[in-house]
C-alpha angles and dihedrals in degrees: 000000000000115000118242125210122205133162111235098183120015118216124267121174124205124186121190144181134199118248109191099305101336125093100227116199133203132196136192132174096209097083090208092049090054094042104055114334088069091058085059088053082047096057093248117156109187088198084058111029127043119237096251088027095067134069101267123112118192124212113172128164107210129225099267104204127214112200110173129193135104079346134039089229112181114210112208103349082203148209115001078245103064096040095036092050084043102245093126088066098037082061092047093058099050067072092051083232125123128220091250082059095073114100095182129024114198121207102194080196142347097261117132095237088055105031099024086095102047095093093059078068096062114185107017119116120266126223118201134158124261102281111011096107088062092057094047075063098061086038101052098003119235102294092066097037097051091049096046095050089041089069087050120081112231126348115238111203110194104208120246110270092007133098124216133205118254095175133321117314088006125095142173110227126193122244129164139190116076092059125006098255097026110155128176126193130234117210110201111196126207086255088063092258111152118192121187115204083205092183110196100331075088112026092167143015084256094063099061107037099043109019098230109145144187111293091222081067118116122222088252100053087046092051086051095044095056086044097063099027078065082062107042090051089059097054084066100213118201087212134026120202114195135203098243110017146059119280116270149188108234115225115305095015111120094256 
């Protein structure tokens, strides 16, 4: 059965401050402009403010991810919002598919804007990255986490460094960087297509073409981040599709 690849949500980001009492949004089209240029219109300085310190609040909706085949497998079920307002579901069904359709749910990583869904698919597996339980842990403590991953069937962990089989022609890979345990998936067709749901390791083109990534980023996350773009970049996808930002051909793929 040859595997099929759809975007069920497309990614939006939202960034916004508090002004006295009031919340206050902002919104850009352009993905790089949202992600770091507006903090400069903001007045953000990353060698003075902390990311969580400064006045910058951060909503994204990721890219959730459909790959049908032998299994129903959801990539990134994506932000509490999306699943809680029913949106999640809304998306499944332009697929004529159900949540309780889906075998196998992917978090790419534990972020709340990749990971914050997964519990409107109770009962389906859940594949993470080693590792990347524990940091749910830092991030939520082990209350939350332990109550997010109990509505879940059984917990995947794809190896550091390694790649496992999800079905045939779809694999987690690991890829760390952006979080410890990240991991993204590669689809590979029967026409030789190969699309990489590359979750946040590239969270836009940019990203991957030029390696120019976010300034709140530390050494050692960069470090992680070229290390697994390299090897990205050798598995030669025909499509990226990036965590926040529209699907793509790289350079010299047919677009």
């Amino acid at each position: 059965m040859s595997n099929r690849v759809d975007v069920v949500i497309q990614p939006v980001v939202l960034r916004f401050s508090l002004l006295d009492d009031e919340v206050v949004y902002f919104f850009a089209a352009d993905t790089e402009a949202v992600l770091d240029r507006m903090e400069r219109m903001m007045g953000i300085d990353p060698a003075e403010s902390a990311l969580f310190d400064s006045n910058l609040g951060f909503l994204p909706v990721s890219t959730t991810v459909l790959i049908r085949g032998e299994r129903n497998i959801l990539v990134d079920p994506g932000n509490h919002h999306t699943g809680f307002y029913g949106q999640l579901g809304i998306g499944l069904s332009r697929f004529g598919l159900t949540p309780g359709q889906i075998d196998l749910v992917v978090c790419t990583h534990c972020h709340h804007d990749h990971m914050g869904s997964a519990f409107r698919i109770p009962g389906a597996d859940i594949v993470l990255g080693e590792g990347e339980a524990d940091f749910c842990e830092e991030i939520y403590g082990p209350e939350e986490t332990a109550a997010r991953l109990a509505v879940m069937g059984r917990l995947i962990e794809v190896g550091r460094g390694e790649e496992l089989e999800l079905m045939p022609g779809v694999a987690a890979i690991s890829t760390p960087g952006h979080t410890p345990g990240h991991i993204s998936v590669l689809v590979e067709s029967e026409s030789g297509e190969r699309v990489l749901v590359a979750g946040d390791t590239v969270m836009t083109r940019r990203e991957y073409s030029e390696r120019t990534f976010s300034h709140w980023y530390t050494d050692d996350q960069l470090q992680g981040l070229h290390s697994s773009l390299d090897r990205i970049h050798a598995l030669q996808p025909t499509t990226v599709m990036p965590g926040h930002d529209r699907a793509f051909a790289p350079a010299g793929r047919p677009g």
